[in-house]
N, C-alpha and C positions, 0 to 999 in steps of 0.2 A: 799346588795352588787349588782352592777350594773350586769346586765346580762349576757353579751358578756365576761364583766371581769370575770366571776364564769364560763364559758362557757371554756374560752381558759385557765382555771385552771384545770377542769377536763379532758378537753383534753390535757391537759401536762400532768397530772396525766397518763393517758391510755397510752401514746406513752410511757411514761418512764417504762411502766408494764414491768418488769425483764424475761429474755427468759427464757423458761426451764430449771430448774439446773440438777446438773448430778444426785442428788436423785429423781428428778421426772421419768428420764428417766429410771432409777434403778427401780421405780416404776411400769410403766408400763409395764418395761421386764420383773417385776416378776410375772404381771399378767395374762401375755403371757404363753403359753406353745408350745413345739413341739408336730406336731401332723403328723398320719399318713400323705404321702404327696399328694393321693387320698381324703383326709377329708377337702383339705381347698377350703374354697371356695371363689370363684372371688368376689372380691369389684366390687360394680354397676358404670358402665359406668360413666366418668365426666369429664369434661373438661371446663375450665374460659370460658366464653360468651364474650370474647373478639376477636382481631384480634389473640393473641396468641394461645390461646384455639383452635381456629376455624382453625390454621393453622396445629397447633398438630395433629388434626382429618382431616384434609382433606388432610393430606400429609404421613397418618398412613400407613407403607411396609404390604405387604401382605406375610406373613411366611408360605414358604414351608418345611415340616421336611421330610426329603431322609435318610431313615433309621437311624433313630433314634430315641430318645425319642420325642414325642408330647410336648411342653408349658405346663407348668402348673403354677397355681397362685402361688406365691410364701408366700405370707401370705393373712390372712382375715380380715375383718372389725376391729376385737377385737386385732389382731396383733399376733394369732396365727402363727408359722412358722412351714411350710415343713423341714419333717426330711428326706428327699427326699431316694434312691434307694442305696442301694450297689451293686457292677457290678456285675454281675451274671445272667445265662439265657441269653437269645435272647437278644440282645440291644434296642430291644422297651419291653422286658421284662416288666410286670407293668406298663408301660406308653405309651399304645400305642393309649390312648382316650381321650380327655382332651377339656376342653372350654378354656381353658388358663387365660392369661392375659395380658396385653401390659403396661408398664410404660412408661409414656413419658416425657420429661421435654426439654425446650429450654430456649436456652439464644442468644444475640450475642454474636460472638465472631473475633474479629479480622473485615474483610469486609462483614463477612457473617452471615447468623443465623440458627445456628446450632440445632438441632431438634433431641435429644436421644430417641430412641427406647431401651427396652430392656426385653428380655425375657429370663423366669427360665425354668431348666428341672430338673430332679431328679436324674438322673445320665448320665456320659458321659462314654462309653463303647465301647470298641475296637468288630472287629472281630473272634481276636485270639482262637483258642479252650480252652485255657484260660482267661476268659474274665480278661481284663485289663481296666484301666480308675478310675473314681474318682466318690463319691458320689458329687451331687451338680453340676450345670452349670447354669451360667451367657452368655449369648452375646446378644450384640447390636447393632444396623445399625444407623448413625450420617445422616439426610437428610440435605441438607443443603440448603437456599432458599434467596432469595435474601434480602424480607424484609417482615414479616407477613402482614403487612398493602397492600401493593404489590405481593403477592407472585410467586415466578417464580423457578422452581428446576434450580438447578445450579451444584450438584454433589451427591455423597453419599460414605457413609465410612461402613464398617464393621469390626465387632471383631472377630481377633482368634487367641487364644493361646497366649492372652495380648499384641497382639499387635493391628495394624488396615492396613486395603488393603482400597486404597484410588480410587476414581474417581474423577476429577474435570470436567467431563461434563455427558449429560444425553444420553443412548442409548435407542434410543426408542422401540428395543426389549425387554428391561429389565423394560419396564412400563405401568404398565394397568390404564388408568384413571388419576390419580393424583398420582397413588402410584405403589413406586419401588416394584419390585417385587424380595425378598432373601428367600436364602433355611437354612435348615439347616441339614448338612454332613458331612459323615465322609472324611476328605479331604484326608487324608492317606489311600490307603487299608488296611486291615486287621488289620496292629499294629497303624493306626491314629486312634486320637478321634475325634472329631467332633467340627466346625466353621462355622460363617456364611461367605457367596459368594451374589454376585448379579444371579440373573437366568433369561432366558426369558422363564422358565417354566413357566404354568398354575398352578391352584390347590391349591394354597395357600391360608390361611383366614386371617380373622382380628378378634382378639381374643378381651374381653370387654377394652376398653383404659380407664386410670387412669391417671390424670397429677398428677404427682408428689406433687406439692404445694396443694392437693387438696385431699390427701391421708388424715384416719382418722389419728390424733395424733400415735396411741399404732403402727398402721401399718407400718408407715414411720418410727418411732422408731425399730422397729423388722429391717425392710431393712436396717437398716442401720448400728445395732448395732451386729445382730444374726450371728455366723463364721460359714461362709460357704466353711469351710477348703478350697480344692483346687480352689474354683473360686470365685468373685469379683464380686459384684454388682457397676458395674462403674460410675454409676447414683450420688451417695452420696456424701453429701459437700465435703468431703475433696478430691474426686477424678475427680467430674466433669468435671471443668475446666481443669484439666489435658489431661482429656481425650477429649475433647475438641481441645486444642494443638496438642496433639498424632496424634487425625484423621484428621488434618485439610489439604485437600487434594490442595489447593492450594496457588500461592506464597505467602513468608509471607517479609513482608515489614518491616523491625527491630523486634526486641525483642517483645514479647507476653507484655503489659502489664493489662493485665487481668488474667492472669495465677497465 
């Protein structure tokens, strides 16, 4: 058989390889367990060697947490998940130490290119002398830039309480370096629970960043499939682009057709 011809057979052969079916994914969440949310630990630093990659990490927010829980890794290499906090105690109650972790994933969208940040806590807890709130928290800050290959900030978005607070320009109080600087707070006294804000605070870190496409198999399976009763990991296929849409802090010129 001529070479090239047996070449671009086996390469059809590999492009045609079938995605993960829903037993495989069955699979590996049965491999998985919940674990305390102190025991997981951060997947190592990664991001594509590309313009993408390289824009994800150079335009990574710096997370200030203002009373409340610290970041923490949401799952581990193996796809272990966080069985995260029930409200109770002090609101950094058990979580007030943490290396965290940062998910990141971009796409365009619409004239711009949008850049999801997001990070997990353990629980979200009110003031009250009753402690009130939810085990589990999700929120995200949307960077937006003009092109990876060119990069230039252009605004940013944050989540709370499912929805998104938009900016479409950059204050340069609110940026150290390359990167926005958001807290995480309880926006309500006493009976609010906790969202992210832009800040022109100090103090904030940058926890290890993970792009999403770059996540091991069981891990990305775990984020994506594991109920995180009251909050939403907004990163995941079926809500990205939505969310996406949601924060898109400026004008939109017809119908989304990427949504």
């Amino acid at each position: 058989m001529h070479f090239m011809h047996f070449l671009s057979l086996a390469l059809a052969g590999a492009m045609a390889s079938p995605a993960p079916t829903d037993a495989v994914h069955a699979n590996l969440h049965k491999r998985a367990q919940e674990r305390n949310h102190d025991s997981i630990q951060p997947i190592a630093s990664n991001w594509a060697q590309d313009a993408v990659g390289r824009a994800l990490k150079q335009y990574q927010p710096s997370l200030l947490s203002v009373e409340g829980c610290w970041a923490f890794p949401a799952v581990d290499q193996e796809g272990n998940w966080s069985g995260g906090l029930k409200p109770s105690g002090g609101k950094t109650g058990g979580c007030s130490r943490s290396t965290g972790q940062t998910y990141a994933r971009g796409a365009w969208h619409r004239e711009k290119f949008g850049m999801m940040y997001c990070w997990y806590f353990p629980k979200d807890q009110t003031d009250s002398p009753i402690p009130r709130g939810h085990r589990h928290d999700w929120e995200c800050a949307i960077v937006w830039i003009s092109n990876p290959d060119r990069p230039q900030l252009q605004g940013i978005s944050t989540s709370a309480h499912g929805g998104w607070k938009r900016w479409d320009k950059v204050n340069p109080w609110n940026v150290r370096g390359n990167a926005f600087k958001v807290k995480y707070f309880q926006d309500i006294k006493v009976l609010g629970t906790h969202s992210l804000d832009i800040t022109g605070d100090d103090g904030g870190g940058f926890a290890p960043l993970i792009q999403y496409e770059l996540l091991p198999a069981a891990a990305r399976n775990s984020l994506n499939t594991v109920n995180w009763e009251s909050a939403t990991f907004m990163m995941k296929d079926p809500l990205f682009r939505k969310n996406l849409e949601a924060a898109y802090p400026f004008a939109k010129n017809g119908p989304c057709k990427q949504c």
